[in-house]
TORKOL-4160 file (C-alpha; in steps of 0.2 Angstrom, whole numbers, padded with zeros to 4 digits, m for minus):
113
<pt num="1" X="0335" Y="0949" Z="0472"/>
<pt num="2" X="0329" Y="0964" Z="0463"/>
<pt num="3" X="0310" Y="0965" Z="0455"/>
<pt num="4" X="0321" Y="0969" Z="0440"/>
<pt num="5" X="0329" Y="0955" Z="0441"/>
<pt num="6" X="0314" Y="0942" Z="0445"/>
<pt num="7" X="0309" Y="0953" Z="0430"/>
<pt num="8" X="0325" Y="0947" Z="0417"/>
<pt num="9" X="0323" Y="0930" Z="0426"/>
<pt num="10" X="0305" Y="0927" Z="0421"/>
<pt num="11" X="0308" Y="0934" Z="0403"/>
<pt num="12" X="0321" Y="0924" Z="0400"/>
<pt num="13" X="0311" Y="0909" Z="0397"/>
<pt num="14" X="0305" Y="0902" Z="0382"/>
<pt num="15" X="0289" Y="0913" Z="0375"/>
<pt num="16" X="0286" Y="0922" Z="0390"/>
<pt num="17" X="0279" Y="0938" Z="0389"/>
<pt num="18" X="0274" Y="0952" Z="0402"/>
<pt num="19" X="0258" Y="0959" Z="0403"/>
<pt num="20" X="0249" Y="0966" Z="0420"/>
<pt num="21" X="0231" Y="0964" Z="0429"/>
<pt num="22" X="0227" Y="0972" Z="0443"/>
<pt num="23" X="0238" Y="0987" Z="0442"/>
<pt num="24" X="0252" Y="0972" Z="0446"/>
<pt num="25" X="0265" Y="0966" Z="0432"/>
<pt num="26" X="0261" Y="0945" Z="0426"/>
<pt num="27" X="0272" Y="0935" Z="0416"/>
<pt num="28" X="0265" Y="0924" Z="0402"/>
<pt num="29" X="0267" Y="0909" Z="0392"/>
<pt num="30" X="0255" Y="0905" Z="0379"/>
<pt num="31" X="0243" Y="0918" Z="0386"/>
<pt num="32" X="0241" Y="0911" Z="0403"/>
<pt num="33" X="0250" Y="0919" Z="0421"/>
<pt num="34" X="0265" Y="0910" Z="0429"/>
<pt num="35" X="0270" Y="0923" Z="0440"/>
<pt num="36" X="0268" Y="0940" Z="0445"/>
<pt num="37" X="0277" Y="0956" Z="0453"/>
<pt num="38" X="0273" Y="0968" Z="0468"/>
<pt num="39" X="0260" Y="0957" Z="0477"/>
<pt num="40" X="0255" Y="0958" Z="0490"/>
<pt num="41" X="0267" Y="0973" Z="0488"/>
<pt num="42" X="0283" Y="0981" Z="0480"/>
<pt num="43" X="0295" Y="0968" Z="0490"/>
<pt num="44" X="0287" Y="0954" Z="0482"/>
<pt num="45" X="0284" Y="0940" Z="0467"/>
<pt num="46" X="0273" Y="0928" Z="0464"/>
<pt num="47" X="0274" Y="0910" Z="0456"/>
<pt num="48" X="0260" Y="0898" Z="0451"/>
<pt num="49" X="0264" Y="0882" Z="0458"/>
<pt num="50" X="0256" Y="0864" Z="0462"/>
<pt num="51" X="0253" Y="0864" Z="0480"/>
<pt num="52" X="0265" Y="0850" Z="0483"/>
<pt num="53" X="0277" Y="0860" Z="0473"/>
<pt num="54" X="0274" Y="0874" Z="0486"/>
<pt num="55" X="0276" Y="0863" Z="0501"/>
<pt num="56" X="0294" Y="0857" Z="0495"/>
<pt num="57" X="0300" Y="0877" Z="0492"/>
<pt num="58" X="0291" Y="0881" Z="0509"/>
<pt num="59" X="0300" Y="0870" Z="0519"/>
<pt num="60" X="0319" Y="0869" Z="0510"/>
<pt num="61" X="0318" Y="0891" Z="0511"/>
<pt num="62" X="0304" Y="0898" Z="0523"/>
<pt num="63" X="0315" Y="0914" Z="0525"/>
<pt num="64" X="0309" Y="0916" Z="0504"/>
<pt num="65" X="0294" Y="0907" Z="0501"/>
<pt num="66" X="0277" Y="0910" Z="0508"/>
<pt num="67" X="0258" Y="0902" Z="0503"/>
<pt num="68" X="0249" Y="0917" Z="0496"/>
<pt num="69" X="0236" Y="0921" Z="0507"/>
<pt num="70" X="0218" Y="0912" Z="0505"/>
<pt num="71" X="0212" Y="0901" Z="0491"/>
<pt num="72" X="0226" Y="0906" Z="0479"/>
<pt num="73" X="0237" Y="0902" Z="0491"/>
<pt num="74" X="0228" Y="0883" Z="0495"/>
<pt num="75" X="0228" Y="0881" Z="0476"/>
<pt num="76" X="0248" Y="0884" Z="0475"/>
<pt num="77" X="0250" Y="0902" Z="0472"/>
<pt num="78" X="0267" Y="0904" Z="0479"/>
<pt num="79" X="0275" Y="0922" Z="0486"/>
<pt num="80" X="0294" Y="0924" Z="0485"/>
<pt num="81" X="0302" Y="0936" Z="0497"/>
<pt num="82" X="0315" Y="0945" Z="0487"/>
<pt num="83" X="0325" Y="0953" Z="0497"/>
<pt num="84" X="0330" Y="0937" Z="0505"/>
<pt num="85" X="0328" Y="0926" Z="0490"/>
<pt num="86" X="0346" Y="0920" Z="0478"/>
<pt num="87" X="0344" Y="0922" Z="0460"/>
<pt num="88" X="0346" Y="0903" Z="0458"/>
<pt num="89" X="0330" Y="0900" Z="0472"/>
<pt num="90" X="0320" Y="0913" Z="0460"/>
<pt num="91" X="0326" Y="0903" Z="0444"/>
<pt num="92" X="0322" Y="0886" Z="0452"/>
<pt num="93" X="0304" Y="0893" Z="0456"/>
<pt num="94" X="0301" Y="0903" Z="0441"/>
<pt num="95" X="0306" Y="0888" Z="0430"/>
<pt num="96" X="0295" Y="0877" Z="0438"/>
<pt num="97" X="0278" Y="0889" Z="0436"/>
<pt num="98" X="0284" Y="0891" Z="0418"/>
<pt num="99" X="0283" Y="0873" Z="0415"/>
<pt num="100" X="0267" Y="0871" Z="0424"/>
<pt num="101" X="0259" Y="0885" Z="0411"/>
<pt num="102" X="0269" Y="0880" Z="0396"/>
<pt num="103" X="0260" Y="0874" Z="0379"/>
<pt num="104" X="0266" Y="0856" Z="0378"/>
<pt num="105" X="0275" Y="0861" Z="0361"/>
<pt num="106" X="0285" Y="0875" Z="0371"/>
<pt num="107" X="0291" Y="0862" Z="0382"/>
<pt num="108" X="0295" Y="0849" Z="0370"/>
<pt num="109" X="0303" Y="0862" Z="0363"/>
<pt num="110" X="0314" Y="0869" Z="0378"/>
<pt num="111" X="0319" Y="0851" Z="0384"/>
<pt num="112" X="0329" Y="0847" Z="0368"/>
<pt num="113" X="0341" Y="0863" Z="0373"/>
């Protein structure tokens, strides 16, 4: 996986939108973050998830997913590898953060399609 291609992925979603804070790239939906590029640097992404959420990706692929470090990282913030991670496993994780953000009318939304 590519940061282009995490990139595409993540603006492929339904009203996503990329913006940036802290000199790194975010992707919105309805104004609020459910993942970032190039942190902690340029060979990684970030997804928001629940921590449980982030235990299940942790354990079925530690080679690609890693706690962000600290509180974020307690709270679910979750750090893809991307040179190791498939598109699909990026996909699985970036739709997941999505749906965490996404305005309820967004999801009602997406889930007829």
């Amino acid at each position: 996986m590519t940061a282009d291609g995490f990139r595409r992925l993540a603006l492929s979603l339904p009203g996503a939108a990329e913006s940036a804070h802290m000199n790194h790239p975010d992707f919105r939906v309805g104004g609020k973050i459910f993942a970032t590029l190039a942190y902690p640097d340029e060979g990684w992404g970030m997804v928001k998830l629940t921590p449980g959420q982030q235990r299940r990706l942790v354990r079925a692929e530690p080679e690609v997913f890693a706690p962000v470090r600290g509180g974020w990282g307690r709270q679910g913030c979750t750090n893809v590898h991307l040179e190791t991670a498939t598109a699909e496993a990026v996909r699985r994780a970036l739709l997941t953060a999505w749906r965490n953000i996404a305005p309820k009318d967004l999801l009602e939304d997406f889930e007829d399609e």
